[in-house]
FIKENU-931796 format. One record per residue (C-alpha): x, y negated, z negated; residue number from 1. Coordinates in nm, 2 decimals. Each point is the difference from the previous one (the first is absolute). Last residue first. Example, Ala and Ser with C-alpha at 12.3 -4.5 7.8 and 13.67 -1.06 7.14 Angstrom:
BEGIN
<pt><u>1.37</u><v>0.11</v><w>-0.71</w><num>2</num></pt>
<pt><u>-0.14</u><v>0.34</v><w>-0.07</w><num>1</num></pt>
REM end
This chain:
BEGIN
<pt><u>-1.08</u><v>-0.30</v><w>1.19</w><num>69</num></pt>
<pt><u>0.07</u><v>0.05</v><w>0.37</w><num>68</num></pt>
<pt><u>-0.11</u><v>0.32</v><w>0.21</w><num>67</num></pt>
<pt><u>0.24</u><v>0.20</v><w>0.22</w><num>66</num></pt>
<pt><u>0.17</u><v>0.22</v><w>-0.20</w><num>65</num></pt>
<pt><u>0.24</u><v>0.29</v><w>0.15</w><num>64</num></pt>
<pt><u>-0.15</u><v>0.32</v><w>0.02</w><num>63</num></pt>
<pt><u>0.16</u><v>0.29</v><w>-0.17</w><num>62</num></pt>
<pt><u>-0.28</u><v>0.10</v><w>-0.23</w><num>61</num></pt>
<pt><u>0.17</u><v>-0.16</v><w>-0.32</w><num>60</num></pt>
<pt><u>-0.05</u><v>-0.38</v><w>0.12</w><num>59</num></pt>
<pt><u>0.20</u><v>-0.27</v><w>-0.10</w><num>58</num></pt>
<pt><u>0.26</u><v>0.01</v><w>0.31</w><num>57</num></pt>
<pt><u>0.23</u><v>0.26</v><w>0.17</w><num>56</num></pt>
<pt><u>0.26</u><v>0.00</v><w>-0.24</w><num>55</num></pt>
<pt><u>-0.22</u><v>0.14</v><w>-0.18</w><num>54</num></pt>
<pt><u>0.17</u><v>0.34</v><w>-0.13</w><num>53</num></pt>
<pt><u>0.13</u><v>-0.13</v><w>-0.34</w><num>52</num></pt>
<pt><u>-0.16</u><v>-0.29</v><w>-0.22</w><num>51</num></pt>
<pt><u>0.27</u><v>-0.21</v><w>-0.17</w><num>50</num></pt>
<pt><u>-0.08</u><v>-0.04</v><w>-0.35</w><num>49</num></pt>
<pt><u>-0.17</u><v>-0.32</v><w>-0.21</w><num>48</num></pt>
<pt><u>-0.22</u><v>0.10</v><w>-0.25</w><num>47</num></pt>
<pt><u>-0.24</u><v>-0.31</v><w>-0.08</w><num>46</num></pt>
<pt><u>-0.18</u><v>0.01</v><w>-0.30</w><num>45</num></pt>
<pt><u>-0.25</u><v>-0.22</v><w>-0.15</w><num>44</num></pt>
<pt><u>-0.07</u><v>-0.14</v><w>-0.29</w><num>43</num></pt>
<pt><u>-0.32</u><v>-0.23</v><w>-0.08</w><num>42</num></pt>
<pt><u>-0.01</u><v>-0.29</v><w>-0.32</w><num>41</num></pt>
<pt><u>-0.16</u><v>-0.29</v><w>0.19</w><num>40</num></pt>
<pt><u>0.34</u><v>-0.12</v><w>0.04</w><num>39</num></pt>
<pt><u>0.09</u><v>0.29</v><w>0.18</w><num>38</num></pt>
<pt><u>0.30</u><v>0.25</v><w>-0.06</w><num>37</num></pt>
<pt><u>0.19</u><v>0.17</v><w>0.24</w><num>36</num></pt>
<pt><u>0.18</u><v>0.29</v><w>0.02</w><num>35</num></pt>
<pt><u>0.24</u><v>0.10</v><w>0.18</w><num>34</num></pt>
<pt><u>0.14</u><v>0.37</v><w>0.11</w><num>33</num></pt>
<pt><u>0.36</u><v>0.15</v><w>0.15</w><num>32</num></pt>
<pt><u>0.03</u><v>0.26</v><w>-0.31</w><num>31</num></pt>
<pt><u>0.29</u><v>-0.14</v><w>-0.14</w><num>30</num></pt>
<pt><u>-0.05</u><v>-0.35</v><w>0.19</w><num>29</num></pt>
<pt><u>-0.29</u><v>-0.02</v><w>-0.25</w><num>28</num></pt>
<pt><u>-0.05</u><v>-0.36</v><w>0.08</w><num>27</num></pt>
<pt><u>-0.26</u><v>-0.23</v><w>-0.25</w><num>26</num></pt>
<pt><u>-0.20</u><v>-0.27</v><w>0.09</w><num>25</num></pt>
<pt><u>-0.19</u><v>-0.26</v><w>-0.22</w><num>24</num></pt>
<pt><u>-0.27</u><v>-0.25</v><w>0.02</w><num>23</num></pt>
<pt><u>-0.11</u><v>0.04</v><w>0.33</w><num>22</num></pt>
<pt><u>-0.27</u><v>-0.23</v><w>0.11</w><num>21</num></pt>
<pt><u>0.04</u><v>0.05</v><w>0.37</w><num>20</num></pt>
<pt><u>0.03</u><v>-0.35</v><w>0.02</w><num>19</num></pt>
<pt><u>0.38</u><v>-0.10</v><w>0.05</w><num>18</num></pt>
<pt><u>0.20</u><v>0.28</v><w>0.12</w><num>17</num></pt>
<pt><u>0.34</u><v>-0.02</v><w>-0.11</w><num>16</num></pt>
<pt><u>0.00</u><v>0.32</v><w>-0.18</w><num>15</num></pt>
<pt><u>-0.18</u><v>0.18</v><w>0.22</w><num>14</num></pt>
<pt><u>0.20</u><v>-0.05</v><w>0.29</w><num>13</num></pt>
<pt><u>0.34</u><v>0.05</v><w>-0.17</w><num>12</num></pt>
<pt><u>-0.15</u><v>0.33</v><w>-0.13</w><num>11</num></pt>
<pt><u>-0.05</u><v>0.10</v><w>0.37</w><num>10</num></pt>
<pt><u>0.32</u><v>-0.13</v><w>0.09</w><num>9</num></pt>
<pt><u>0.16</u><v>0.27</v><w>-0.27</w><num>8</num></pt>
<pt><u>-0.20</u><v>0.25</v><w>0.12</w><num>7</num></pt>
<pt><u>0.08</u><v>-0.05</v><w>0.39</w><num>6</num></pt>
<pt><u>0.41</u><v>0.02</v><w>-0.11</w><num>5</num></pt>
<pt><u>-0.09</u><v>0.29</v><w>-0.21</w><num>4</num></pt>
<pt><u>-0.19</u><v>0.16</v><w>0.28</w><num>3</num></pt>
<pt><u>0.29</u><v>-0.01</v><w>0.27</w><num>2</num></pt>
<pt><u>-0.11</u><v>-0.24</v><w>0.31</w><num>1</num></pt>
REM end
């Protein structure tokens, strides 16, 4: 999957969520980032970019991940 196709499905997903409580979203496709905007008044940030060298899983010590969320 190429990161612009995975941004631009990520923004799909947030904008047709129904109760998060976003109010707004923006896409900085510039510089790969969106931001969201709560109805409660909160903004976050999500950076989207394709991490390099873990191919081999989540972890950044070379182990693959076994544990569940």
């Amino acid at each position: 999957m190429e990161l612009n196709y995975f941004r631009d499905r990520l923004f799909d997903l947030l904008n047709d969520s129904e109760g998060m409580g976003i109010a707004d979203l923006n896409a900085d496709e510039r510089n790969s980032l969106l931001t969201v905007r709560t109805e409660n008044g909160n903004v976050f940030e999500i950076v989207c970019r394709q991490a390099a060298g873990k191919e081999d899983g989540w972890r950044t010590d070379g182990r693959p991940q076994t544990d569940c969320l």
